[in-house]
C-alpha positions as CSV (number, residue, x, y, z in Angstrom):
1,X,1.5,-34.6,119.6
2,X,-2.0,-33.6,118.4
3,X,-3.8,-36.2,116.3
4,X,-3.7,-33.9,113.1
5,X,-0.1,-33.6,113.3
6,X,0.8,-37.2,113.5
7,X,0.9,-38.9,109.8
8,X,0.9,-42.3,110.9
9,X,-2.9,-42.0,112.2
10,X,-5.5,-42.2,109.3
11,X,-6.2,-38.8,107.7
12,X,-10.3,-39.0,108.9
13,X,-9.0,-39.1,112.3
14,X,-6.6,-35.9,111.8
15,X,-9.3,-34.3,109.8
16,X,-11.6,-34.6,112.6
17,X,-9.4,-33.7,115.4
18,X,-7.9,-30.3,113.4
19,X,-11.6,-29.8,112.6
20,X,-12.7,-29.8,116.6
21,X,-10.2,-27.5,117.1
22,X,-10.8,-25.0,114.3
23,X,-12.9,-21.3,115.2
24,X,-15.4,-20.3,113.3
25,X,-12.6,-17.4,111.9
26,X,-10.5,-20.1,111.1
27,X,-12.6,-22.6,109.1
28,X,-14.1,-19.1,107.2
29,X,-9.9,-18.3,106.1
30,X,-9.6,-21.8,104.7
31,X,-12.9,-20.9,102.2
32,X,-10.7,-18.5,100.2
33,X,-8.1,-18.5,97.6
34,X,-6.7,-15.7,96.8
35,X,-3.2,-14.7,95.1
36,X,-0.2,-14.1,96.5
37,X,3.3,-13.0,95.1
38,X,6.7,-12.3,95.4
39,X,8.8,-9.4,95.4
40,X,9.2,-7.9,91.7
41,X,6.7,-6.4,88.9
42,X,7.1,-3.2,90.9
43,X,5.9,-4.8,94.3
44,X,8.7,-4.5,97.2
45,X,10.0,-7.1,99.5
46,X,8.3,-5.2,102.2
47,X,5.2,-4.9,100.9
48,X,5.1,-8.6,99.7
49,X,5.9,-9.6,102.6
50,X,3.2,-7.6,104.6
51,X,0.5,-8.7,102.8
52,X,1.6,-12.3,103.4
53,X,1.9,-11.6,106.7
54,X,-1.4,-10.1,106.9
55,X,-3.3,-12.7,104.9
56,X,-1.2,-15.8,105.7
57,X,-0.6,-14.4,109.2
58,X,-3.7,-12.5,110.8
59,X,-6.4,-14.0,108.6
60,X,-5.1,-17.6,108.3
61,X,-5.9,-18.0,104.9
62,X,-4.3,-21.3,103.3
63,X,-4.7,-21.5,100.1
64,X,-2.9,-19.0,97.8
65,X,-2.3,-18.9,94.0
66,X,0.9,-17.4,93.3
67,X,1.3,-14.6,90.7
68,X,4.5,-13.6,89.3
69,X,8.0,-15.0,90.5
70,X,11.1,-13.5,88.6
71,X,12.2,-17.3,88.3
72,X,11.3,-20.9,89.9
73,X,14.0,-19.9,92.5
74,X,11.8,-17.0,93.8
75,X,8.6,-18.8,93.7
76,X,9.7,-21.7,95.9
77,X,11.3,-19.0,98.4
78,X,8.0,-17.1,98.5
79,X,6.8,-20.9,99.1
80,X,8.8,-21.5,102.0
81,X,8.3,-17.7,103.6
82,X,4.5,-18.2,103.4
83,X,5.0,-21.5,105.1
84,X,7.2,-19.9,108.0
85,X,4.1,-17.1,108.5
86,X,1.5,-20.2,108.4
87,X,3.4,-22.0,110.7
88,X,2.9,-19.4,113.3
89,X,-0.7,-19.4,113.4
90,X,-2.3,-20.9,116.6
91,X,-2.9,-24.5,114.8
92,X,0.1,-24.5,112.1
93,X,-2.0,-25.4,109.2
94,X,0.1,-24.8,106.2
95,X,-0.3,-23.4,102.8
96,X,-1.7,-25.4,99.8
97,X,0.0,-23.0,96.7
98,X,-1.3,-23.2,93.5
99,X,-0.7,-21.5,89.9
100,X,-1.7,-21.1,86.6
101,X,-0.3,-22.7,84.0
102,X,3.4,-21.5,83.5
103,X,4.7,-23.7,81.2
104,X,4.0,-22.1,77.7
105,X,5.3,-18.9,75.7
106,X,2.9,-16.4,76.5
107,X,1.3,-14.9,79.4
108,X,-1.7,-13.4,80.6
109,X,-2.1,-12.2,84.1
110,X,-5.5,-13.9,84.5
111,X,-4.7,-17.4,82.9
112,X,-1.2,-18.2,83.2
113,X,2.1,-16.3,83.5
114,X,5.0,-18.1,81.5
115,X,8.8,-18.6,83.3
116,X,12.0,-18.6,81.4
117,X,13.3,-21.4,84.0
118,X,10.8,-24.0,83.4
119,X,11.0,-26.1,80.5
120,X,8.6,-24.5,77.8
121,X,6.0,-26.7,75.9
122,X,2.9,-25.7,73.4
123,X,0.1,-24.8,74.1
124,X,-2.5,-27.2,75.2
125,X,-3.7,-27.4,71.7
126,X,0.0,-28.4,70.7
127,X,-0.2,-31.0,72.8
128,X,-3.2,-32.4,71.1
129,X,-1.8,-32.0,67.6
130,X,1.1,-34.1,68.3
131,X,-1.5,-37.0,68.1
132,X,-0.7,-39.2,70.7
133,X,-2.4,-39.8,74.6
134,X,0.7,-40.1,75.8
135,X,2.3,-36.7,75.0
136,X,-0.3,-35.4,77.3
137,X,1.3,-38.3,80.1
138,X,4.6,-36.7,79.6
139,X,3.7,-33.2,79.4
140,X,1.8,-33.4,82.9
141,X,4.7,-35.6,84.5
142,X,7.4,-32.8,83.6
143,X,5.0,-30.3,84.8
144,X,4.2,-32.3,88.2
145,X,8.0,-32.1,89.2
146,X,9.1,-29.2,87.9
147,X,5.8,-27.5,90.1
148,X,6.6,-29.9,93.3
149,X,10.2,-28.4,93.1
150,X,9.2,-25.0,93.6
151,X,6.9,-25.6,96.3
152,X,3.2,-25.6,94.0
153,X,1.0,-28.5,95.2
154,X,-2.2,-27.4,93.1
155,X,-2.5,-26.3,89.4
156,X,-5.4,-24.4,88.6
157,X,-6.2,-26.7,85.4
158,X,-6.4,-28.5,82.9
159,X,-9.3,-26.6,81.2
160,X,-11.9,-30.0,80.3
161,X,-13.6,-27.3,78.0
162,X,-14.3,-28.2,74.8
163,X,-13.0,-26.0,72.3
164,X,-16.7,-25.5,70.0
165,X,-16.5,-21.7,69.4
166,X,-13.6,-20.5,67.0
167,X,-13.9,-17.3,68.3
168,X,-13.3,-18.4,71.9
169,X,-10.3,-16.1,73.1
170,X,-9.3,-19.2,76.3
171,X,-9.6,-22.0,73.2
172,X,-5.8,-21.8,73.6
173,X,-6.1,-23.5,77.0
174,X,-8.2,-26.5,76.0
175,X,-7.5,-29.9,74.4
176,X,-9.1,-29.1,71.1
177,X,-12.7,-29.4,69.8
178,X,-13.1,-33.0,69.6
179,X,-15.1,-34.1,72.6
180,X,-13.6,-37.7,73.3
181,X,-10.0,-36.1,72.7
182,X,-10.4,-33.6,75.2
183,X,-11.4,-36.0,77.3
184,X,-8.8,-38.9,76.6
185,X,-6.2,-35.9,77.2
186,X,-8.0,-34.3,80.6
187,X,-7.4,-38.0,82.1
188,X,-4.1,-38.7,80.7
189,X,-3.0,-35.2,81.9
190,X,-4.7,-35.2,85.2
191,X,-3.3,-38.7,85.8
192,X,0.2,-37.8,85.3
193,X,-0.2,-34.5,87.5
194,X,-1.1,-37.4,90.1
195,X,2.1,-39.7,89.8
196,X,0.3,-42.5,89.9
197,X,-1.7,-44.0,92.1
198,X,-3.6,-42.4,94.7
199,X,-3.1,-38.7,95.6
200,X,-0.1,-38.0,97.3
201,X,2.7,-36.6,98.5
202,X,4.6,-37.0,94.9
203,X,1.1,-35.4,93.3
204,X,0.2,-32.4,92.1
205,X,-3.7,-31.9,92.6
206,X,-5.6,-30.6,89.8
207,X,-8.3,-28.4,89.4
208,X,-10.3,-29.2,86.5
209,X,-12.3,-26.2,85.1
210,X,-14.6,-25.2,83.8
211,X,-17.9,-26.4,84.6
212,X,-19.9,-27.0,83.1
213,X,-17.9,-26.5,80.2
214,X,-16.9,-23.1,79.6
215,X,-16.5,-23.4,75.6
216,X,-20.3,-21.8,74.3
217,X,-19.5,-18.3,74.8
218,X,-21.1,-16.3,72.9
219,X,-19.3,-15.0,69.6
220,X,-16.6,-16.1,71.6
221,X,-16.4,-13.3,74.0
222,X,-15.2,-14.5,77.2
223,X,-17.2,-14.1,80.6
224,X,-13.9,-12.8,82.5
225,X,-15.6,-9.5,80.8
226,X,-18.6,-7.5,82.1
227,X,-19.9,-7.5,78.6
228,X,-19.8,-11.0,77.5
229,X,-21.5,-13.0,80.5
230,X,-23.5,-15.0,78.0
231,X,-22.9,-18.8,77.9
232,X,-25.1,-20.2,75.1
233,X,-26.7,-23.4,73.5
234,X,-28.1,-22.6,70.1
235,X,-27.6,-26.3,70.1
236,X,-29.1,-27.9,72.5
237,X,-25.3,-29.6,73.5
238,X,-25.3,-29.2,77.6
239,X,-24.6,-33.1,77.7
240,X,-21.8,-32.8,75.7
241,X,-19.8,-30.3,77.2
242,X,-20.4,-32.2,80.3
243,X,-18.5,-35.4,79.3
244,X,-15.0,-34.2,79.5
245,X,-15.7,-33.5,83.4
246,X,-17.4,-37.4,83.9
247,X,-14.2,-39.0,82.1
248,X,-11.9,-36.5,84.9
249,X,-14.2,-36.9,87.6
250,X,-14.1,-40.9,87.2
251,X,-10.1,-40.9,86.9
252,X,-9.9,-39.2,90.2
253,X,-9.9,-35.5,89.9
254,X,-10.4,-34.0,93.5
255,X,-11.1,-30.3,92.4
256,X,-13.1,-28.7,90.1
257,X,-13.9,-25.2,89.2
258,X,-17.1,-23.4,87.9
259,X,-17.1,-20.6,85.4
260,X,-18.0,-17.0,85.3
261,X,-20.8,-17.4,82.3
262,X,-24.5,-17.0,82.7
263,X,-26.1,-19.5,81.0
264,X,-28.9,-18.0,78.3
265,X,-31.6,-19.2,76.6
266,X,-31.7,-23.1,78.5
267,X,-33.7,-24.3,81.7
268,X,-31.0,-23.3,83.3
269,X,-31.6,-20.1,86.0
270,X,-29.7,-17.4,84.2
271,X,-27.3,-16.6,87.0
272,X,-23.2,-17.6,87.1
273,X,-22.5,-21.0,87.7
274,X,-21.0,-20.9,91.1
275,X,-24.5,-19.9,91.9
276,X,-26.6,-21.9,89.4
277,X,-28.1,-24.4,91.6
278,X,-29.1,-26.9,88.8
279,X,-25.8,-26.7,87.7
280,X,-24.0,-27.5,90.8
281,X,-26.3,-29.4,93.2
282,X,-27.9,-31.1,90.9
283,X,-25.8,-32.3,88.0
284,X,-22.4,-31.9,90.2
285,X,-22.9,-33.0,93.4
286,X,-26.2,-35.2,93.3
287,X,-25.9,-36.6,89.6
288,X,-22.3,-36.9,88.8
289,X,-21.9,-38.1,92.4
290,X,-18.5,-35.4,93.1
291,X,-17.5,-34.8,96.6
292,X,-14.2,-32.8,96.1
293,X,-13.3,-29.5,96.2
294,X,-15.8,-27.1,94.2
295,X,-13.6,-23.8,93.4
296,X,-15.5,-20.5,92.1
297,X,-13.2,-18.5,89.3
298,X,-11.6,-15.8,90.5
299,X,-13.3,-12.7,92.3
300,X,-17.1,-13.4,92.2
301,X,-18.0,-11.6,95.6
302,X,-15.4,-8.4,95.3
303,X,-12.9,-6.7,93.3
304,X,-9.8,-6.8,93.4
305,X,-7.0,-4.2,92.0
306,X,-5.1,-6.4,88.3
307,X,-2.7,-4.5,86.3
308,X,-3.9,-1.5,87.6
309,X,-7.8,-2.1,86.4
310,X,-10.4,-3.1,88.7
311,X,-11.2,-6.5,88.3
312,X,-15.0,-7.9,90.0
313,X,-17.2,-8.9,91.1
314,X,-17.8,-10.7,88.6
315,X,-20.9,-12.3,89.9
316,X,-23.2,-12.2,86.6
317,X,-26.9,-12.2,87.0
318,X,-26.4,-11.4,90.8
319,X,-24.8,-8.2,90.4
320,X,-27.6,-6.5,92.8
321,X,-27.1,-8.6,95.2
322,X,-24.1,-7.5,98.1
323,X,-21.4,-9.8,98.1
324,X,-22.7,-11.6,101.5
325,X,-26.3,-12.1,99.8
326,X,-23.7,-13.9,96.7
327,X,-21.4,-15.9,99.5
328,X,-24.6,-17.3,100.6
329,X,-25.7,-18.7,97.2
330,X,-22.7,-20.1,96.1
331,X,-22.7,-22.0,99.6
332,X,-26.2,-23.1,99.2
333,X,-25.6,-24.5,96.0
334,X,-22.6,-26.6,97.1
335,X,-19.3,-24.6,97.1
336,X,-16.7,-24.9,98.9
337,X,-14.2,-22.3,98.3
338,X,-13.8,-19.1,96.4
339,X,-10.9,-18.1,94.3
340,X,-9.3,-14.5,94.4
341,X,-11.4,-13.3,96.9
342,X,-10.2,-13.0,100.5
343,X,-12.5,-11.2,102.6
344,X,-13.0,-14.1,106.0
345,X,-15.2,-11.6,107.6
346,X,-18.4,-13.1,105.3
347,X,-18.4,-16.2,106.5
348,X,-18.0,-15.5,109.5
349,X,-21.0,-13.0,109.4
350,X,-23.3,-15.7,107.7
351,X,-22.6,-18.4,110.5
352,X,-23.1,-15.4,113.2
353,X,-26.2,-14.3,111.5
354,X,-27.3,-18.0,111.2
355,X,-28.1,-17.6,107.2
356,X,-25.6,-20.5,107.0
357,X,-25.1,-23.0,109.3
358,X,-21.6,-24.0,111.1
359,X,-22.3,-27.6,110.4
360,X,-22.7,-26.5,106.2
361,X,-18.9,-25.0,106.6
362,X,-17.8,-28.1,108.1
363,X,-18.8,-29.8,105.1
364,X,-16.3,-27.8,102.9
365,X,-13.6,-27.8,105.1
366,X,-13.5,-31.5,105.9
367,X,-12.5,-31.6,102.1
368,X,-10.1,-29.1,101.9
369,X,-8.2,-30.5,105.1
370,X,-8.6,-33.9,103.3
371,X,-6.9,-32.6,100.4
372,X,-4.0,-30.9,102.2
373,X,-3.4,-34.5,104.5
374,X,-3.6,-36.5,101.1
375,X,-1.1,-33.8,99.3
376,X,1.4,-34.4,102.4
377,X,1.5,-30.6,103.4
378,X,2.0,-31.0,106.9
379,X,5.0,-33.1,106.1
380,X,6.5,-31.2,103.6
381,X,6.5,-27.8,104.4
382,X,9.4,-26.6,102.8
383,X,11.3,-27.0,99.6
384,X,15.2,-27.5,98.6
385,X,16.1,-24.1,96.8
386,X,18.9,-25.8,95.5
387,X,17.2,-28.8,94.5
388,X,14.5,-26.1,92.6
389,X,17.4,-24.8,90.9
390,X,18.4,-28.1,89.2
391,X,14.9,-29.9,88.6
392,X,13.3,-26.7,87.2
393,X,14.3,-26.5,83.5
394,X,16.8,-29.2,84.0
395,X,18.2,-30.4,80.6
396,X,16.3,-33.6,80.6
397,X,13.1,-31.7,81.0
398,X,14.1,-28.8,78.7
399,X,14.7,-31.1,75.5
400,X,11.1,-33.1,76.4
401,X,9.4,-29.5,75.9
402,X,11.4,-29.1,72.6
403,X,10.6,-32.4,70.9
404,X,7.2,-31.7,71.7
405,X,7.5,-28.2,70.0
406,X,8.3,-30.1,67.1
407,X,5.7,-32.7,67.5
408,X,3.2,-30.1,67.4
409,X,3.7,-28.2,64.4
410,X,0.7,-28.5,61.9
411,X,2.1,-28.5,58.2
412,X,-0.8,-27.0,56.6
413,X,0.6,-26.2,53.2
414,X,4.0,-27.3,51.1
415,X,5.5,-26.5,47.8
416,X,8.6,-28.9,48.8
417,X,10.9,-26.3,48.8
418,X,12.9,-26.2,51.9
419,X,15.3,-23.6,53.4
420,X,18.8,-23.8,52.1
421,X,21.7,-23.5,54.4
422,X,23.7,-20.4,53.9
423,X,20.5,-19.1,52.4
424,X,19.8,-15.0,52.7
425,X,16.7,-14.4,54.5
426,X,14.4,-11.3,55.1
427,X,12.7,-11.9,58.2
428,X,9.4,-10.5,59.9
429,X,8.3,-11.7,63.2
430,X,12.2,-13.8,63.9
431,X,14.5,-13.2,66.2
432,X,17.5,-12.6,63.8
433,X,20.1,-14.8,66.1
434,X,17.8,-17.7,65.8
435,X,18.3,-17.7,62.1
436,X,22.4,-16.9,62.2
437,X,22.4,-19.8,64.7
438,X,20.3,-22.1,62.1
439,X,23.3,-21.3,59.2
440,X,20.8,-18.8,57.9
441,X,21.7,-15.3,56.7
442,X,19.3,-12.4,57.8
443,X,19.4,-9.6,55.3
444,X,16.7,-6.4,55.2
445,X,15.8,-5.7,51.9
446,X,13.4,-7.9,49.8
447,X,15.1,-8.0,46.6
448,X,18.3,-9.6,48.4
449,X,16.0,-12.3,49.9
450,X,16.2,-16.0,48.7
451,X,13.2,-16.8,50.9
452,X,10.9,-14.6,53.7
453,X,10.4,-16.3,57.0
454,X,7.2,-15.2,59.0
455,X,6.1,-15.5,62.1
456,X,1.9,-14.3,62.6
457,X,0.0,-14.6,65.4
458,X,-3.6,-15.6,65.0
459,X,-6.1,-12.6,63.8
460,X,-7.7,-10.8,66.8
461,X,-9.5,-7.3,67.1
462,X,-8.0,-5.0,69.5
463,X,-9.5,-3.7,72.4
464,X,-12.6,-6.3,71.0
465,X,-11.5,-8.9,73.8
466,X,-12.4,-9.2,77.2
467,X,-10.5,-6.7,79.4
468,X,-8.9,-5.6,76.4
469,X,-6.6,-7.3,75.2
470,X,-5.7,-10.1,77.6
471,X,-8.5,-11.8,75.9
472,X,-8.1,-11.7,72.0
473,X,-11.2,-11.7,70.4
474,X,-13.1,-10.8,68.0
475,X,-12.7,-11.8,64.1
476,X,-10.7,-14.4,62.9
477,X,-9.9,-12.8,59.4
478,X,-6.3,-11.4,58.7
479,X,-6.5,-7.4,57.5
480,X,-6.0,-6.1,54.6
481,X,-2.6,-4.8,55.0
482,X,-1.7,-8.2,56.3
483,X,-2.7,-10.1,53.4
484,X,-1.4,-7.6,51.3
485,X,2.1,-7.4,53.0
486,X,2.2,-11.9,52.7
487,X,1.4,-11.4,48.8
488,X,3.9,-8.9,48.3
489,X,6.5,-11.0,49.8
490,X,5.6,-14.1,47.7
491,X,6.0,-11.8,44.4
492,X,9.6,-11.3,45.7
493,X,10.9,-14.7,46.9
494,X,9.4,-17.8,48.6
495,X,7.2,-17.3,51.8
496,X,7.9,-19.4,54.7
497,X,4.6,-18.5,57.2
498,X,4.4,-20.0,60.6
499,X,0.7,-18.8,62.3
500,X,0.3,-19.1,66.0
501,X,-3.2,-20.8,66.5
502,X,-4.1,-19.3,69.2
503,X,-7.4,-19.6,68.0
504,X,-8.4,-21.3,64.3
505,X,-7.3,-18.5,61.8
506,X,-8.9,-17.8,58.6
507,X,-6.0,-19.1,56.5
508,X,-7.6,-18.8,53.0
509,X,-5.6,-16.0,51.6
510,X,-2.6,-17.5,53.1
511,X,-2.3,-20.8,51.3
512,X,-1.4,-19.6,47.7
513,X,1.2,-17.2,48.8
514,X,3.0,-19.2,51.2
515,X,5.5,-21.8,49.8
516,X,5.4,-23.5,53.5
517,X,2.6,-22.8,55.6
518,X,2.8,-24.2,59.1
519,X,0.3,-24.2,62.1
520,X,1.7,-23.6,65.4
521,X,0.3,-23.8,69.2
522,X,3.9,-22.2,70.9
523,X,6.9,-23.0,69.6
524,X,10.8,-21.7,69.6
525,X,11.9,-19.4,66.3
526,X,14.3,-22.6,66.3
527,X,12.3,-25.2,66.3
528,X,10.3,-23.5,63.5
529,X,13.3,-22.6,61.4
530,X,14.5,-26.2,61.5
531,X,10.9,-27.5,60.3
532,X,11.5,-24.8,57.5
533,X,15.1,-26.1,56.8
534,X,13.6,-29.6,56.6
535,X,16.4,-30.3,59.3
536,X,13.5,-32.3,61.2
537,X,10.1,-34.4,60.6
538,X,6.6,-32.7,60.7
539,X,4.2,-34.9,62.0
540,X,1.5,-32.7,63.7
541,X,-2.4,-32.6,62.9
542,X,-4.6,-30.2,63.7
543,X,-6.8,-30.4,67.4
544,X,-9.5,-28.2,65.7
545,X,-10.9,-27.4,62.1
546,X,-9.4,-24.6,60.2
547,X,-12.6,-22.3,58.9
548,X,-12.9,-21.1,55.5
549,X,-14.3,-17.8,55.6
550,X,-15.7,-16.0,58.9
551,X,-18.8,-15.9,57.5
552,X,-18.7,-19.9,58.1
553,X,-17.9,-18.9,61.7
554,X,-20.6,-16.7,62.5
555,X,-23.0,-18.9,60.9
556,X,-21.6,-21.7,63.0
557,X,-23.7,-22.8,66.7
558,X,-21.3,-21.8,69.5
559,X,-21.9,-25.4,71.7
560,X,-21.5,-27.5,68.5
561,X,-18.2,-28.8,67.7
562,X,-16.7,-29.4,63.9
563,X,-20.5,-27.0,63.2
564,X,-18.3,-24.4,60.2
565,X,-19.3,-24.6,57.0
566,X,-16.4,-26.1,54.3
567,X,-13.6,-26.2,56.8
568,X,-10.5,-25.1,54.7
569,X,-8.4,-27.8,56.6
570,X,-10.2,-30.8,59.3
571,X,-9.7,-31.8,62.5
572,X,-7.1,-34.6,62.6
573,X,-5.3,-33.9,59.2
574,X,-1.9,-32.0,58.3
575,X,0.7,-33.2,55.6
576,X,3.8,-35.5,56.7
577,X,6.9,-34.5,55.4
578,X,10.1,-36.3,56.2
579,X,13.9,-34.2,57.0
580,X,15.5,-33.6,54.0
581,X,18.7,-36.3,53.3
């Protein structure tokens, strides 16, 4: 048996012996991360399978982030077919999978893509507002085997970022905008993803993201865009957005990933930070001491086809240069691999051409073997279908996601009416089952209605966002015909509005015309009808301040948390009400 393939020996002695016996083409596969799926979404088995074969296969590339997956069932298969491909490379080296978050309501091809068979749980936000560290413990435990039972060893987050611009279309993703709470949460989180203990073959590995905090965009528009690569510090608060990533780098974190933004306006060379070398030499590496994984975002040296647009290179500030001239910064500066790109041949070329040293790739690959050996890869290179089946949405699991629905929800505003049973309601934005199966009766015309039940989601601009809509951006102030439609439902019968907070609404024009208003971060219609009903507690506070007016917003500094004018509602407040007797 070869030393690498032998767990009983200490994993510097395997990473040394696979690394002697790695080519040049080989340790240049292992610097990419590109995405992988399945069959479905219009993409045959045969097709999905030739790409594997030719990525997995030809190129050796080990690291994939799977996309799509009709169920956890069909990711772990896809799991187990990439591992048989990897498997017959010359040296075996097997796959390290990783996603996106998939445990929320909604999806976005770039962020996260939500599945029906896990158990379903707010949004990071949510998590916050239910008040306590520990929600965060449970959510990334449940998360940890539900994503070990379909084969996923790395999750590309939790986002440290803090959550300073309102307008900040990825907000949702964060732990809120109070520094040491993101923080607290990051650990707690990250911790749980762990097990326990060291990393493992029981852990998920995390990839925290992204530095150096990706919150100051400016007016919110994300970087993912060609139009909005500014990342900006009106005030002065680099340090600060920094500290979530200390507090994860101290508990442990072993990956990290940089951010698309440019950095304007600072000392700071106005390039992306995969290539900022300040950013990521200096503060990273030297200062803050990290020697794990550093992980660009996706597609900095090339594009790559996404729901039919072309997304890339999205290499701001270096957009002149060709993507071997960017492959070369990024390694100069201390990277190690790059996510969604998956072109080998530039590695190879720089350590041909000498512009990048073999012993400089060695450096990057002794982690990310050191990574797969602490993860238990090589030992585990398959998963139980069966076994994916039962863990993955398991009742156990399920119910944990629900309670902390509940936990979430944010009552903002209350009349102390509550829902009757039996009562007729007109509803707009409700699935009509959910409210028969809550002893609600769904009628369509106003004038019939005992009470309105609505369901908004947060204000956004279309088309406004990055890549359209993907991103929602833009301003936080509900139309016209919006407020108009909640005031002419209020003249009729009691309003019961629910808002998603994707990102911190405008609520002022909400609050007198609502006879329950409720904040929300991903929830059930059922779990939102029962807080209506007063069939359960509401306990929830808010992770962020509510604004008054957008005014307040755009007069607000994008790096400077709790910075809006006369918040309507605080950070850390929300009104308690008790189930009815």
């Amino acid at each position: 048996m070869n030393d690498y393939r032998d767990p009983a020996l200490p994993i510097e002695r395997r990473v040394d012996d696979l690394l002697g016996r790695m080519t040049v083409a080989e340790k240049a596969a292992m610097m990419f991360h590109p995405s992988t799926a399945p069959a479905g979404d219009g993409l045959s088995q045969a097709d999905a399978v030739a790409a594997a074969e030719r990525y997995a296969g030809e190129v050796g590339i080990s690291h994939f982030n799977v996309l799509g997956g009709e169920d956890s069932v069909a990711v772990a298969e896809w799991h187990n077919t990439l591992q048989e491909i990897a498997e017959g490379t010359r040296l075996g080296i097997p796959v390290t999978l990783s996603t996106d978050p998939r445990h929320g309501f909604r999806s976005n091809l770039f962020t996260g893509q939500a599945m029906d068979s896990l158990s379903r749980w707010p949004d990071y936000p949510g998590v916050a507002a239910i008040g306590e560290t520990d929600a965060a413990r449970v959510f990334g435990d449940t998360m940890r085997q539900e994503l070990l039972a379909m084969g996923v060893r790395v999750l590309l987050g939790p986002m440290a970022d803090i959550f300073s611009e309102p307008r900040w279309s990825r907000g949702s993703g964060t732990f809120g905008e109070d520094p040491e709470r993101v923080a607290e949460l990051t650990v707690a989180f990250i911790e749980a993803l762990r097990g326990g203990g060291a990393l493992g073959p029981h852990s998920v590995a995390a990839v925290v993201k992204h530095f150096p905090g990706g919150g100051p965009q400016l007016r919110g528009d994300d970087a993912h865009d060609p139009r909005y690569p500014e990342q900006v510090y009106p005030g002065g608060q680099q340090e600060l957005h920094l500290k979530p990533f200390e507090r994860a780098f101290a508990a442990g974190a072993s990956q990290v990933m940089t951010y698309y933004g440019k950095p304007v306006g600072t000392e700071w060379p106005e390039v992306g930070f995969a290539f900022n070398e300040p950013v990521v030499r200096d503060i990273l590496r030297r200062r803050l001491g990290f020697d794990g994984i550093v992980v660009t975002d996706w597609n900095l040296l090339e594009s790559e086809d996404m729901a039919g647009m072309e997304f890339g290179p999205n290499g701001w500030g270096l957009e002149h240069l060709t993507p071997l001239e960017r492959a070369a910064i990024a390694l100069d500066v201390g990277v190690d691999q790059f996510g969604g790109d998956r072109n080998a041949a530039l590695i190879e070329e720089l350590v041909d051409s000498g512009r990048i040293t073999e012993s400089r790739i060695d450096e990057s690959i002794r982690r990310l073997l050191r990574e797969k050996f602490r993860l238990g890869v090589f030992e585990n290179r398959r998963v139980d279908t069966a076994a994916t089946a039962e863990i993955c949405g398991s009742p156990a699991f399920t119910a944990a996601g629900v309670e902390a629905q509940r936990k979430s929800l944010v009552l903002l505003a209350d009349r102390g009416d509550r829902i009757a049973d039996g009562a007729r309601v007109l509803l707009d934005g409700v699935d009509a089952r959910a409210a028969s199966d809550a002893g609600l009766v769904p009628v369509d015309d106003l004038a019939e209605a005992d009470a309105v039940v609505v369901r908004l989601d947060a204000p956004f601009e279309p088309g406004k966002g990055s890549l359209g809509d993907f991103f929602r951006g833009g301003s936080l102030e509900f139309d016209a015909a919006t407020v108009a439609k909640i005031a002419r439902y209020s003249a009729s019968a009691p309003v019961y509005l629910s808002v998603y907070l994707e990102r911190p609404a405008v609520l002022t024009p909400m609050t007198d015309s609502s006879t329950m208003l409720i904040g929300d971060f991903g929830a059930a219609d059922a779990v939102v009808l029962d807080a209506f009903r007063g069939v359960a507690p509401l306990t929830g506070i808010l992770p962020f301040d509510i604004p008054s007016s957008m005014a307040a917003v755009e007069a607000s500094r994008e790096d400077v948390p709790f910075d809006t004018a006369d918040p309507l509602f605080l950070h850390g407040t929300g009104l308690r009400a008790a189930p009815r007797a």
